[in-house]
N, C-alpha and C positions, 0 to 999 in steps of 0.2 A: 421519553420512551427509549429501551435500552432494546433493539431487537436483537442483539448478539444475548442478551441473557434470555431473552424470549427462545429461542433457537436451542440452546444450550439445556432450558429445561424440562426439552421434549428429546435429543437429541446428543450422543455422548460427545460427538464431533463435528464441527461447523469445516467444511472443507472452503477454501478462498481458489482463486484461479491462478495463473502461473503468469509469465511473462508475456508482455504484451507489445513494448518495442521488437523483441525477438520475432514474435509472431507476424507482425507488420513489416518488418524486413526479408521477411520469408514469404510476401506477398509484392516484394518489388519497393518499398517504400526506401526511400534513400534518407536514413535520421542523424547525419552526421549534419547537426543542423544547430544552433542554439534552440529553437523549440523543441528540438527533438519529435517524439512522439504527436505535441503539442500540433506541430504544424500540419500533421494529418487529418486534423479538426479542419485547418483551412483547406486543404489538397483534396482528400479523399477519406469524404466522414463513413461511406459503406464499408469500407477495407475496417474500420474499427466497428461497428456492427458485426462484421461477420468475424471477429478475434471473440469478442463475447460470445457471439453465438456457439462458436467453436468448443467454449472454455462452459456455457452450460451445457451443452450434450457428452461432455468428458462429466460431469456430475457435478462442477463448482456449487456449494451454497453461495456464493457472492460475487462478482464481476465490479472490479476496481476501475475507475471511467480512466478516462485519456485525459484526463486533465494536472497530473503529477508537474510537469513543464510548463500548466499552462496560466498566466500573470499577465499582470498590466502593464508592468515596465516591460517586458518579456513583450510582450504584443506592440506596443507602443515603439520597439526600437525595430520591428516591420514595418508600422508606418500605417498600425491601426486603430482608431478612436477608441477610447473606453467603451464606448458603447458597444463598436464592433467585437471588444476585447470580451466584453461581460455577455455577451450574446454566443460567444465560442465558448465562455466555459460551462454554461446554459446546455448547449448544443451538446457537450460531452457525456452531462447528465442524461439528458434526454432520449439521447441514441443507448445511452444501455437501460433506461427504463424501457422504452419501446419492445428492444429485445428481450429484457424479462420478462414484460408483460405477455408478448406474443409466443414465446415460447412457454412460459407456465398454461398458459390456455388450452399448448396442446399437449403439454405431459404434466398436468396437474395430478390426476382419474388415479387413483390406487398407486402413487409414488411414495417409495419408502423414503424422502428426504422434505426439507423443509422450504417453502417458498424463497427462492434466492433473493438476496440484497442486491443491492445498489449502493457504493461506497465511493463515495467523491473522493479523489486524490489526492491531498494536500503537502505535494514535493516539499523539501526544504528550500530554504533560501540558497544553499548551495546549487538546486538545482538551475536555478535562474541565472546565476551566474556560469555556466556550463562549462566549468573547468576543473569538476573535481573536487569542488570542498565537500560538497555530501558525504567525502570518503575521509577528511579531515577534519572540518571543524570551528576550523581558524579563524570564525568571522570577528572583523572587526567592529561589529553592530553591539550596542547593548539592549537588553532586552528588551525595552518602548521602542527601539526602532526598529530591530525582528516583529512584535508588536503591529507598528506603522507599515510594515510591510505586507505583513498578512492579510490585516482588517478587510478591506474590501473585496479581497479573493475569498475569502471566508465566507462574508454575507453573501455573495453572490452564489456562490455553491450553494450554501444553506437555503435562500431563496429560491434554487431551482431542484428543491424537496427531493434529493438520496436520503436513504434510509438510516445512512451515517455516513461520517467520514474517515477515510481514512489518513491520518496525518503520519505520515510514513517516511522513512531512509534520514534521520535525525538523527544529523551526528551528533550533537549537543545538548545536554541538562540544558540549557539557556531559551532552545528554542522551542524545548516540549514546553520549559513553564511558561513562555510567551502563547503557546497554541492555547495552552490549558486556559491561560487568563484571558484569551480572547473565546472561548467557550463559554465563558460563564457570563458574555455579548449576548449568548446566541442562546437562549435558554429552551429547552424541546429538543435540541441536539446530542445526542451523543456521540463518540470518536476513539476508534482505537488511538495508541501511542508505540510506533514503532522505529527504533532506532536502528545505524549500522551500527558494528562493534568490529572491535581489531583487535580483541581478546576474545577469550570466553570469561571476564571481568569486566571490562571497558569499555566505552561506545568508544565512537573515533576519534573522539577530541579528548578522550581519557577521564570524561569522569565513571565512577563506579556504578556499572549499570543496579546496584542494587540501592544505592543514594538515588537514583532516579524515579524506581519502583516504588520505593519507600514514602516519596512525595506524592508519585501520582496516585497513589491508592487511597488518599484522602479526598477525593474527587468523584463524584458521584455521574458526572457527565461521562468521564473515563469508563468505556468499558470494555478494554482487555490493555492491556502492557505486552510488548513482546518486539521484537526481532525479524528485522527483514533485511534483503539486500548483504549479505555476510557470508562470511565463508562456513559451511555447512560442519567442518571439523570444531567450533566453537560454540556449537547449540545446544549440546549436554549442558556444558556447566553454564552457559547462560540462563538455559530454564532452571536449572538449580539455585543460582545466585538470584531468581526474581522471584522465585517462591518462597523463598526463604524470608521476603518481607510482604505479599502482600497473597489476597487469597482471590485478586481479580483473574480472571481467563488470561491463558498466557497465549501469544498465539505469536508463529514461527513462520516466515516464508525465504527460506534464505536462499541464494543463488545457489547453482548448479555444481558448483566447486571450482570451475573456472577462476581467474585471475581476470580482471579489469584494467586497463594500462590507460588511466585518464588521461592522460599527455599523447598518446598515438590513440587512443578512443580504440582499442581494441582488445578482444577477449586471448588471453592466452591460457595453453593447458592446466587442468589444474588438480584438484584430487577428485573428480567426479567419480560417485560412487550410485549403485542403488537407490534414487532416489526413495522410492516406494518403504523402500529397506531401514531407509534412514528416519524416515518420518514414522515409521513404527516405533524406532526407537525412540522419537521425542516426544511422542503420546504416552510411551511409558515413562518418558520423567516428568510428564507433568502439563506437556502443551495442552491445549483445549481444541485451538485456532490452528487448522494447519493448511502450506498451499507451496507455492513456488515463487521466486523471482526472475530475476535476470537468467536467460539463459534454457528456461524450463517450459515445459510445452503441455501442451492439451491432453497428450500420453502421457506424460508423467500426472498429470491429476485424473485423469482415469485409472492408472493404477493405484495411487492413494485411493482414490471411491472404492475400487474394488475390494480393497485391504481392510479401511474401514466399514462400508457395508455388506 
């Protein structure tokens, strides 16, 4: 089942939610942590309930779980059993089913938008190592051991039934076709395919984000291609160079225009403009998918909704 194309053909625009570590540090969550985000699964799972909730009463179609950081090895070097590891990222799913559920029940009744998702997170391998490759690239894994690394965060999310996944901030051709082939594991699944880029051509590790599109569009599990986590002045010609090869939903959430400083793990100034303003403009080149990253808030996807509805 594909519900992003479900969505899509009742619907001009599927809107996603915006950032969510942002959101949780602005609830006091201290994420300069290897789990990051992750660890709030173990600290404080309500403070991620009410980031979702926040992100459906701004209009979101879909709420992306807490689970982007969240792995075996990654848990394991806390000093938690796989069981307690595969039971956290259960728990991430769960808590935003809960919250869609209870919240469509009460604004279901004459709503001009569509039943939101549930989109399990599936960080990079950069992210596990929490130093900043998600922004490079540079792993020294080949693709059966990107592969080996996935598999059981995979099934395990699969297993605790989101509506999809999303496999997101991929700096690398290498490790979308590692997700891609470990999809066709997991058959009933489908998953976006969202990379960083450090062009408006290039993901981060520089292959040609339209040799990426090109492949994944032969994949039927695959249902959108697009862009996240990236600086906002490179999302024109990104959607241009992915349409150009495939006719899947493109779907965009790129950071705030801020700067990232992995090495001090701090945001600095950067072109922030209009959000609202800008995502207008990538609906006219072509996005389908559109939402926020790093940096972006429950006001800016209330004014996307407004704009779009």
């Amino acid at each position: 089942m594909n519900p992003i194309a479900s969505i899509l053909s009742r619907f001009p625009t599927m809107i996603l939610d915006g950032a969510f570590a942002t959101e949780l540090e602005k609830r006091g969550c201290n994420l300069n942590d290897p789990l990051w985000s992750a660890k709030v699964l173990l600290e404080n799972p309500e403070l991620i309930a009410a980031v979702h909730e926040d992100y459906l009463v701004a209009g979101a179609d879909c709420v992306i779980t807490a689970s982007y950081q969240a792995t075996f090895e990654g848990f394991a070097a806390r000093g938690l059993s796989e069981a307690e590891a595969a039971a956290l990222m259960t728990r991430s799913i769960t808590i935003a089913r809960q919250v869609r559920d209870r919240f469509w029940m009460q604004h279901s009744a004459g709503s001009n938008r569509p039943r939101p998702l549930v989109a399990a997170s599936v960080g990079p391998y950069g992210a596990f190592l929490a130093d900043g490759s998600e922004y490079r690239g540079n792993y020294s894994l080949s693709e059966e051991q990107l592969m080996d690394f996935h598999r059981r965060r995979l099934q395990t999310l699969v297993a605790a039934e989101p509506d999809l996944l999303a496999c997101e901030t991929l700096p690398c051709f290498s490790e979308a076709r590692a997700l891609v082939r470990l999809l066709a594991e997991n058959p009933g699944i489908s998953a976006w395919i969202s990379f960083t880029a450090k062009d408006g051509q290039q993901t981060c590790n520089g292959d040609k984000i339209s040799d990426c599109a090109a492949w994944l569009n032969d994949f039927d599990q695959v249902a959108a291609i697009g862009i996240n986590c990236t600086a906002p002045r490179h999302v024109t010609t990104l959607i241009k160079e992915i349409s150009s090869v495939t006719d899947k939903p493109i779907i965009v959430y790129p950071n705030s225009g801020e700067h990232y400083d992995p090495l001090s793990k701090r945001w600095r100034p950067g072109d922030n403009g209009d959000f609202a303003a800008l995502t207008k403009q990538w609906l006219a080149d072509g996005a389908r998918i559109v939402g926020g990253c790093c940096r972006t808030s429950p006001q800016d996807i209330r004014a996307i909704c407004q704009l779009v509805r």
